[in-house]
C-alpha positions as CSV (number, residue, x, y, z in Angstrom):
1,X,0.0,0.0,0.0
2,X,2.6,2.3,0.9
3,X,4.9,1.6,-2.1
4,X,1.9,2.4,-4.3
5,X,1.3,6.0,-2.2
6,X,5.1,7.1,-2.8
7,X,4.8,6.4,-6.6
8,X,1.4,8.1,-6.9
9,X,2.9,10.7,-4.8
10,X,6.4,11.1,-6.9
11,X,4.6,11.3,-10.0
12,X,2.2,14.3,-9.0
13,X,5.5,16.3,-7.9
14,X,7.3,15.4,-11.1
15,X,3.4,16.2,-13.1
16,X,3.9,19.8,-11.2
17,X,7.3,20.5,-12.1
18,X,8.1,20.1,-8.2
19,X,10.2,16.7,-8.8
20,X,12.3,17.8,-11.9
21,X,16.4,17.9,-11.1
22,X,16.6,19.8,-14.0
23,X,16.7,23.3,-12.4
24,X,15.8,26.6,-14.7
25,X,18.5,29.0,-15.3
26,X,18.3,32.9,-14.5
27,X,18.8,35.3,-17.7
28,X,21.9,36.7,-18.5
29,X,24.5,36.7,-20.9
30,X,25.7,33.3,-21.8
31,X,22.6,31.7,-20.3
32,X,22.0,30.1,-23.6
33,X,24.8,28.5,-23.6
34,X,25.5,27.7,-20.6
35,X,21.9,25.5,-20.9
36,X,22.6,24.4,-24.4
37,X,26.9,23.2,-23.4
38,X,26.0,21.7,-19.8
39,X,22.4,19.5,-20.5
40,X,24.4,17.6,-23.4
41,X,26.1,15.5,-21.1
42,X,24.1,16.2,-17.4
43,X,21.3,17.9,-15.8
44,X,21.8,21.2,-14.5
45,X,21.8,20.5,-10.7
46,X,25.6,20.3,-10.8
47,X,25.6,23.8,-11.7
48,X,22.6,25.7,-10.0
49,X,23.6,23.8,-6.3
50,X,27.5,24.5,-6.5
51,X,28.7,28.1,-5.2
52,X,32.2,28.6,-6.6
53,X,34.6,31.3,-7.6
54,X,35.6,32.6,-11.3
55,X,38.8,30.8,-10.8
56,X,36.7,27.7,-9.8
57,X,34.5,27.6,-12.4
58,X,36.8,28.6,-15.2
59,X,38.7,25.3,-13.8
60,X,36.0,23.2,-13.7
61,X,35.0,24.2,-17.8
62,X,38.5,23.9,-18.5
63,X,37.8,20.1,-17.4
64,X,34.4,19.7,-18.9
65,X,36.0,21.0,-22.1
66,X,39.0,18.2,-22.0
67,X,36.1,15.5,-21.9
68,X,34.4,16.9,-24.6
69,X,32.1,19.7,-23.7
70,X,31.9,21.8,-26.9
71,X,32.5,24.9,-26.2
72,X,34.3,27.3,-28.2
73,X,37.5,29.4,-27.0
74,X,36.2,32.5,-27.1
75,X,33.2,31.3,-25.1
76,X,34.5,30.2,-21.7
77,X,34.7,34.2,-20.4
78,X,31.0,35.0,-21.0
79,X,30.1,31.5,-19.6
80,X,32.5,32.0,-16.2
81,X,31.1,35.5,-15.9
82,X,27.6,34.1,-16.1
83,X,28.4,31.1,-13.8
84,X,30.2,33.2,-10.9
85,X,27.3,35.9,-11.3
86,X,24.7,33.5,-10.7
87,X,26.1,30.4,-8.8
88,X,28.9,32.3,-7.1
89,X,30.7,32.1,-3.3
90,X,28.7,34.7,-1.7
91,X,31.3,37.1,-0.2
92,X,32.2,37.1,3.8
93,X,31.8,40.3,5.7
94,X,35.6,41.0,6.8
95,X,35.6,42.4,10.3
């Protein structure tokens, strides 16, 4: 009885949009791509759940890019600009 509950239940969440891993993105400049690059291989949860630097990011497409992410040279600033304004470290008050 239960069993059937939790699937009834999972699929009304995924039927809302509630259940979907697959997070949207917020506008800005290399959004598009950023969507377009990233879902080829994964969803976006990765990328809207991490909090990283420029220097992280940039790192982390630099490795995406060796396994075959395509995107193009003169891509990756837009795309770290867009990722550290939206899923950046959010800066510590210094006292």
């Amino acid at each position: 009885m239960i069993p059937r509950l939790l699937i009834a239940l999972n699929l009304c969440l995924v039927a809302a949009g509630i259940g979907h891993a697959q997070d949207a993105l917020p506008d800005g400049e290399g959004r598009d791509t950023v969507e377009y690059v990233c879902s080829q291989c994964h969803d976006l949860l990765p990328i809207t759940s991490a909090r990283k630097t420029p220097d992280q990011w940039r790192y982390v497409i630099t490795t995406m890019i060796n396994q075959g992410a395509p995107l193009e040279e003169y891509e990756i600033d837009t795309v770290v600009r867009y990722l550290a304004e939206h899923f950046g470290q959010e800066e510590t008050a210094t006292p």
